[in-house]
C-alpha positions as CSV (number, residue, x, y, z in Angstrom):
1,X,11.8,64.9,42.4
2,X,9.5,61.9,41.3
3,X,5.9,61.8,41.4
4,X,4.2,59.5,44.0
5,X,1.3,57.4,44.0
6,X,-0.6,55.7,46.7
7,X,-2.2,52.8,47.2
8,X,-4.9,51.2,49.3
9,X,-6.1,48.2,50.8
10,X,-8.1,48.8,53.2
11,X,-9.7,45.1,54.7
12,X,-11.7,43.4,57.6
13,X,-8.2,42.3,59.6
14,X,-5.8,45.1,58.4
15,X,-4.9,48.0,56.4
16,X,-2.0,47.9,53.9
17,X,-0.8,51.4,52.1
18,X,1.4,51.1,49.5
19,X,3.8,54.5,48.2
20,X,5.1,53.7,44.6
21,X,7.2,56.4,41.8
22,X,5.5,55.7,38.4
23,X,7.9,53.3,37.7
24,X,7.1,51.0,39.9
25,X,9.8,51.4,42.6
26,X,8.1,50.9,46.5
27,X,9.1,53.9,48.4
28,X,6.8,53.3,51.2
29,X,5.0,50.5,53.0
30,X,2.9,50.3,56.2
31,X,0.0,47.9,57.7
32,X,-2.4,49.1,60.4
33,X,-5.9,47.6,61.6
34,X,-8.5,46.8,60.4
35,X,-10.2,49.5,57.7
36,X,-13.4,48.4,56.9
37,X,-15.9,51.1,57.5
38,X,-19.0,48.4,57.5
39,X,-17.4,45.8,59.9
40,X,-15.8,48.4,62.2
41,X,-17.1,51.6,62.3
42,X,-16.3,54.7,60.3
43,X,-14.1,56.4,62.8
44,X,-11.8,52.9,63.7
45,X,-11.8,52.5,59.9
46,X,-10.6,56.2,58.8
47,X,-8.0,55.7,62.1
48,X,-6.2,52.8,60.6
49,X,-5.7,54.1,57.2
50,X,-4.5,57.5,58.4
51,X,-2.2,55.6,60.3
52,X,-0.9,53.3,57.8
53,X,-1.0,56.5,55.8
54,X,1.7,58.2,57.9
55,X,3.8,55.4,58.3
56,X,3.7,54.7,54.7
57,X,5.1,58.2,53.9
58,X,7.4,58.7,56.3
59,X,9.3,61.7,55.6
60,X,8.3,61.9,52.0
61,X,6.2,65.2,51.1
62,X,2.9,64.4,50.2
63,X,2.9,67.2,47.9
64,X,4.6,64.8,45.4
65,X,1.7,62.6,45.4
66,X,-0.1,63.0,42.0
67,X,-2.6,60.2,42.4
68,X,-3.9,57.5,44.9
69,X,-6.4,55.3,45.3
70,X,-8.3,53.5,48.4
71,X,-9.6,50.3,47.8
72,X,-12.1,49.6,50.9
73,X,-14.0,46.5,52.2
74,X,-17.6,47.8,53.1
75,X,-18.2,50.4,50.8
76,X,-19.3,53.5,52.6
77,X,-19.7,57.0,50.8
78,X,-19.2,59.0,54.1
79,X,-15.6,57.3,53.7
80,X,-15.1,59.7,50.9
81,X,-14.7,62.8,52.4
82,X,-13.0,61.7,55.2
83,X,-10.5,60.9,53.5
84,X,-10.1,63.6,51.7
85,X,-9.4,65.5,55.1
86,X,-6.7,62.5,55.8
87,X,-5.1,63.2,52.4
88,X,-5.3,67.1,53.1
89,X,-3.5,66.5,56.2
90,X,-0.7,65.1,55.2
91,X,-0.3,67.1,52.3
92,X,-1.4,65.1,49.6
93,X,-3.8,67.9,47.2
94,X,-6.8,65.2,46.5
95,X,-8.4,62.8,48.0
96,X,-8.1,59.3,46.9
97,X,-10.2,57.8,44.0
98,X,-12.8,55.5,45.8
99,X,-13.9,51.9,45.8
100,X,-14.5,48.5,46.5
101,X,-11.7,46.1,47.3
102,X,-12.7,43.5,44.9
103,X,-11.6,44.9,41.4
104,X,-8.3,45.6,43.6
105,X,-8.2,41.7,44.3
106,X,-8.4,41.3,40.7
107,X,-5.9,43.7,39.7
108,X,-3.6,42.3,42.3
109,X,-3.2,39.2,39.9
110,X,-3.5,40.5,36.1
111,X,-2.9,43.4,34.2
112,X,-5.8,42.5,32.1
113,X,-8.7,45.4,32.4
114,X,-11.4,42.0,31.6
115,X,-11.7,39.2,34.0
116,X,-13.0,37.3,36.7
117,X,-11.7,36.9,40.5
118,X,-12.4,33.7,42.7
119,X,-11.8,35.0,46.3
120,X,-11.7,32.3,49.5
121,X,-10.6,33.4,52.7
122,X,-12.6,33.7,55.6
123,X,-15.3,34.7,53.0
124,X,-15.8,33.4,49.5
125,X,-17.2,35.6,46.1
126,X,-16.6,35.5,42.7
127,X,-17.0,38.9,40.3
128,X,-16.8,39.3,37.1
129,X,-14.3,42.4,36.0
130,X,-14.9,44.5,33.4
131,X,-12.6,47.8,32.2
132,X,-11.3,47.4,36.1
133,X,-14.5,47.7,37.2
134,X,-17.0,45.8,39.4
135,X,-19.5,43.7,37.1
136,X,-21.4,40.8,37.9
137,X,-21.0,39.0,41.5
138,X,-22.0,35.8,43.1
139,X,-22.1,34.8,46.5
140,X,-20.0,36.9,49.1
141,X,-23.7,36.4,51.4
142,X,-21.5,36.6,54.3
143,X,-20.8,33.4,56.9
144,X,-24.4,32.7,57.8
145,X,-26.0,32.1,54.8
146,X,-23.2,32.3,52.1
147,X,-19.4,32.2,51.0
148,X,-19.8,28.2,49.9
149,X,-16.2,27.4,50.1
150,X,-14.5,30.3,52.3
151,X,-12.3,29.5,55.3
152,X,-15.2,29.8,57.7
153,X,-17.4,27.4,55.7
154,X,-14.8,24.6,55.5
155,X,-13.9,25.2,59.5
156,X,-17.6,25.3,60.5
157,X,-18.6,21.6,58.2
158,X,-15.2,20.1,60.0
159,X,-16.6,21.2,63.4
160,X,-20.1,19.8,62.1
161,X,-18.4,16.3,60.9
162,X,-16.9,15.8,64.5
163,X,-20.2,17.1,66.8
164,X,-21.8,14.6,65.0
165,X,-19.2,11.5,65.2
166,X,-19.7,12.5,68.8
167,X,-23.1,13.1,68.7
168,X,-23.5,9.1,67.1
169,X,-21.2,8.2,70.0
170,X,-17.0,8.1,68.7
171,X,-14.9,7.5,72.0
172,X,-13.5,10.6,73.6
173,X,-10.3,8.6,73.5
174,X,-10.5,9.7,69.7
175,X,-8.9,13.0,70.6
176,X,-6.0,11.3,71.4
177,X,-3.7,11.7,68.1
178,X,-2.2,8.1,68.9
179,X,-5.8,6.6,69.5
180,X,-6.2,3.5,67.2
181,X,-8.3,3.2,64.2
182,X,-10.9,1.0,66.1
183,X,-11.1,3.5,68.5
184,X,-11.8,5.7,65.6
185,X,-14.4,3.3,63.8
186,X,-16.8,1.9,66.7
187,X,-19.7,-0.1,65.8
188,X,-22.6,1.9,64.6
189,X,-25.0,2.8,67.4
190,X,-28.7,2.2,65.8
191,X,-29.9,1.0,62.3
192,X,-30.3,5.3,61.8
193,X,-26.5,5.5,62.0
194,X,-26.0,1.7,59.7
195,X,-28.3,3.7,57.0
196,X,-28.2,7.3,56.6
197,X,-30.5,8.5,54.3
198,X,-29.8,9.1,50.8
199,X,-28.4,11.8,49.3
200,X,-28.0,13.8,53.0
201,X,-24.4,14.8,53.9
202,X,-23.9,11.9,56.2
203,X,-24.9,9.7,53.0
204,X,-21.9,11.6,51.1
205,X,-19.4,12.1,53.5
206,X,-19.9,9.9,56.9
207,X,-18.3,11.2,60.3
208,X,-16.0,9.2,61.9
209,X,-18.2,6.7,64.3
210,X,-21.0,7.2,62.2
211,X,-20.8,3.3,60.4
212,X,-19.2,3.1,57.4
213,X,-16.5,6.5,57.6
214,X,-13.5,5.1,56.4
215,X,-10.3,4.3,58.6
216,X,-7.8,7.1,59.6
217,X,-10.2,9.9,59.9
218,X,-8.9,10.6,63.3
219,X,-6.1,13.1,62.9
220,X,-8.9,15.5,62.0
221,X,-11.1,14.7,64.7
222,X,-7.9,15.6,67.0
223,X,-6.8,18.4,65.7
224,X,-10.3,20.0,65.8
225,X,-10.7,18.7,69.3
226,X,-7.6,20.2,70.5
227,X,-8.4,23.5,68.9
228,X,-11.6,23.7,71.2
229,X,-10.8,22.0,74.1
230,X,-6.8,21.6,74.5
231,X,-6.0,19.5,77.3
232,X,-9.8,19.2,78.2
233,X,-11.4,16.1,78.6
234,X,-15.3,15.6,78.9
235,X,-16.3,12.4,80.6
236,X,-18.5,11.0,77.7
237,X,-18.9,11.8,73.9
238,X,-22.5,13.7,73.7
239,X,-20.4,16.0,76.5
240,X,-17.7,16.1,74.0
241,X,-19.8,17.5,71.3
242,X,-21.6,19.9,73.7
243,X,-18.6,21.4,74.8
244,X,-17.3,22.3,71.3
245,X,-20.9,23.7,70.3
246,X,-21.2,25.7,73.6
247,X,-17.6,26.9,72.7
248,X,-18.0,27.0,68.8
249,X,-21.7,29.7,69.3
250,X,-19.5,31.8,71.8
251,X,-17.3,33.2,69.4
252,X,-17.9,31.4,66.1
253,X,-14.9,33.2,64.1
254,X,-12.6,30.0,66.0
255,X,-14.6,28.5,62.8
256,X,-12.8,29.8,60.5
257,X,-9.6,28.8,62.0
258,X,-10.3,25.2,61.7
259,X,-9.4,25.9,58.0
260,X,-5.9,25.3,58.1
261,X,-6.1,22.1,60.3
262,X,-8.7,20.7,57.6
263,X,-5.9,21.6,55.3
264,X,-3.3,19.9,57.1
265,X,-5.2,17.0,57.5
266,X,-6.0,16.6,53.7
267,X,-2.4,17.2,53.7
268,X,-1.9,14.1,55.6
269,X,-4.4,11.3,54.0
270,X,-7.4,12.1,56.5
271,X,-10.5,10.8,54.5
272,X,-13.1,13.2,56.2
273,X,-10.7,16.5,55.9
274,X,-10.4,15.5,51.8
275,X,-13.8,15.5,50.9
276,X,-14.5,18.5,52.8
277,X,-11.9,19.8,50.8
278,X,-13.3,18.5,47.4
279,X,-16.8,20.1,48.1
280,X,-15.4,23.1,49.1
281,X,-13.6,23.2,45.7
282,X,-16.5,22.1,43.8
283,X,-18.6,24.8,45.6
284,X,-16.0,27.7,44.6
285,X,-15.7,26.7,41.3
286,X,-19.5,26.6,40.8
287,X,-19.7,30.2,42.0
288,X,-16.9,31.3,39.3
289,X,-18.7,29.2,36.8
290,X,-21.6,31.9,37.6
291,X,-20.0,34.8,36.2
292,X,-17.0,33.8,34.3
293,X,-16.9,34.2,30.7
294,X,-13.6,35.0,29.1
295,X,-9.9,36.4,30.4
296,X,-8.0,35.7,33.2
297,X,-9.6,34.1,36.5
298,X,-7.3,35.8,39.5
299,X,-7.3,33.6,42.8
300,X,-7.2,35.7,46.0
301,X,-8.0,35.3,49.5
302,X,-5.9,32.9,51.6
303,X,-7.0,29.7,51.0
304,X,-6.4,29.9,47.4
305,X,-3.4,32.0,47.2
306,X,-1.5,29.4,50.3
307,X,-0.5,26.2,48.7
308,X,-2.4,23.5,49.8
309,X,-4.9,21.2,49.2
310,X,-7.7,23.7,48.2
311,X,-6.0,25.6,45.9
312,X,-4.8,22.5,44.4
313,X,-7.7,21.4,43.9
314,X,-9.1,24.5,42.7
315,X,-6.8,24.6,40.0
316,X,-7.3,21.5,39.1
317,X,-11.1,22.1,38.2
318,X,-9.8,25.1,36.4
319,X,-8.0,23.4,33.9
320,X,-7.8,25.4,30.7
321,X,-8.6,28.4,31.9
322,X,-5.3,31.2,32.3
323,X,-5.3,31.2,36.3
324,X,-3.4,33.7,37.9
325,X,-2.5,33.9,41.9
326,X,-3.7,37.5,43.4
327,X,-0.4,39.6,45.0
328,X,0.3,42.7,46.7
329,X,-3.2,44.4,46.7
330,X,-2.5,47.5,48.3
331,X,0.6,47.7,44.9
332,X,-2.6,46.4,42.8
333,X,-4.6,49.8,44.1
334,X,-0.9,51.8,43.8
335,X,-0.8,50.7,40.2
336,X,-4.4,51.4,38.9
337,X,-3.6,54.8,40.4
338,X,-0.3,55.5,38.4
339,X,-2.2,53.9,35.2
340,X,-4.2,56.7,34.4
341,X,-0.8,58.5,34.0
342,X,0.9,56.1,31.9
343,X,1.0,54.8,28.7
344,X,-1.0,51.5,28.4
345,X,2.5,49.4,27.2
346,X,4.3,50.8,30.1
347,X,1.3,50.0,32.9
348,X,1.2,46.3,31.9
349,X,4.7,46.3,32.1
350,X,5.2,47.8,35.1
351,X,2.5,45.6,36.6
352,X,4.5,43.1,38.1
353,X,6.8,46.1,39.9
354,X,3.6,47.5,41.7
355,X,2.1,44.0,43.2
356,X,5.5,42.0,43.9
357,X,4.6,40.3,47.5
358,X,7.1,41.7,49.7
């Protein structure tokens, strides 16, 4: 009978485990929830990959399994040995090999054992990769004072842009998709709203209503206001952005899900939603330009491995450098497991086998 090995990937939002033969051939597959230790709690963490576990194997005996590996967001060593009494429970002789789910990202998109990884999804970081391993990384600070770039940063300065258009007065007819563009571009209220001062982020990138944003920023202005406030009406504009700031601080991960409508706006010509997009580029690319130096840069994370206007741009900034789209992580951790076992010809090759998106 061939030997197994098994892969993890082991996240904030879900847990993948991937069961490969060393050739490459998927013999197993299972999500569960989320498996990061840090975010979660050990015992929800160590739940969702013994379930995925199980599921994963099915009726295959886990006495085939000759090596594994658990790549896990929120690195915590008492993970280690729990684990090992997962593994032991389903028959499996060791433990997995331990660590962080970055180099996994990275080996998700390139056989190459030097590199760097560029990760935006509802967090942002870039690391530099070295023999596989985690090197140098910057940002990754987390939504409140980092990840320039991620899904939550370009959701949270799209809710920003519109609080403040409302702030500075834009009708509450402007969430109204078929509202006009002079409802969309009032007068300015005050000389402070004529002039902004130079250099701020009203200077570079106006809101809707605040004089001077450019015509047809309103789809993004909708589709943020529908997000928050659906059929919901508040009788005047400062009520307006109360409402979505009152709504917004009660569970701020709805931040992040403005991503996609900023996207989708871009998408569509909306001024405001494009430069967010831009500076969200230029802000990821800046981070990669921190610890990049030579080999492959891997993009990962959802907003650069979706198409859209992000990546695009992205890419576009990248030019010259061999960019390579992350895929099947919990594959990626499969592989680096069975690579230790084969030959180095025969892992690269293989590599595509292992982290093939289903």
């Amino acid at each position: 009978m061939q030997s197994l090995v098994v892969g993890v990937d082991a996240g904030a939002t879900s847990t993948r485990v991937a069961v490969h033969t060393l050739d490459g051939t998927r013999v197993g597959y299972a999500r569960a929830g989320a498996g990061n230790p840090t975010a979660h709690g050990l015992a929800k963490a160590v739940s969702a990959i013994e379930t995925a576990l199980g599921q994963a194997l099915g009726s295959l005996d886990g006495s085939r399994v000759v090596a594994s590996l658990a790549g896990v967001a929120g690195h915590v060593e008492e993970m280690v040995p729990a684990l090992a009494k997962v593994w032991a429970g389903h028959g499996v002789a060791a433990g997995p090999r331990y660590m962080g789910d970055v180099p996994i990202a990275y080996a998700a998109g390139s056989p190459e054992p030097d590199g760097s990884l560029l990760l935006s999804g509802t967090g942002a970081v870039a690391a530099r990769i070295a023999g596989f391993e985690l090197g140098v990384v910057a940002d990754g600070l987390g939504w409140l004072l980092g990840d320039a770039g991620s899904g939550f940063w370009i959701g949270r300065e799209a809710a920003r842009a519109v609080v403040d258009a409302f702030d500075r007065g834009l009708p509450v007819t402007t969430l109204d998709r078929t509202a006009t563009d002079a409802d969309r571009d009032p007068a300015p209220r005050s000389g402070a709203d004529r002039d902004p001062a130079p250099g701020t982020k009203a200077d570079r990138d106006p809101a809707p209503g605040a004089g001077g944003a450019a015509a047809g920023s309103g789809l993004l202005v909708a589709l943020v206001g529908e997000h928050f406030l659906g059929d919901e009406r508040p009788a005047a504009p400062r009520a307006v952005a109360d409402r979505i700031v009152r709504l917004a601080q009660a569970d701020h991960m709805r931040l992040a899900e403005l991503s996609s409508l900023v996207s989708r706006a871009a998408s569509e010509g909306d001024p405001l939603a494009a430069g967010i997009v831009r500076e969200a580029a230029g802000h990821l690319v800046a981070t990669l330009r921190r610890v990049h130096t030579s080999g492959p840069v891997v993009l990962a994370g959802s907003v650069l491995t979706s198409p859209g206007p992000v990546r695009q741009a992205v890419t576009e900034l990248l030019a010259g450098e061999q960019v390579k789209t992350a895929g099947e992580a919990a594959g990626a951790a499969a592989w680096l497991a069975a690579r230790d076992l084969l030959p180095e010809p025969d892992a690269k090759a293989l590599h595509a086998a292992f982290t093939t998106t289903l």
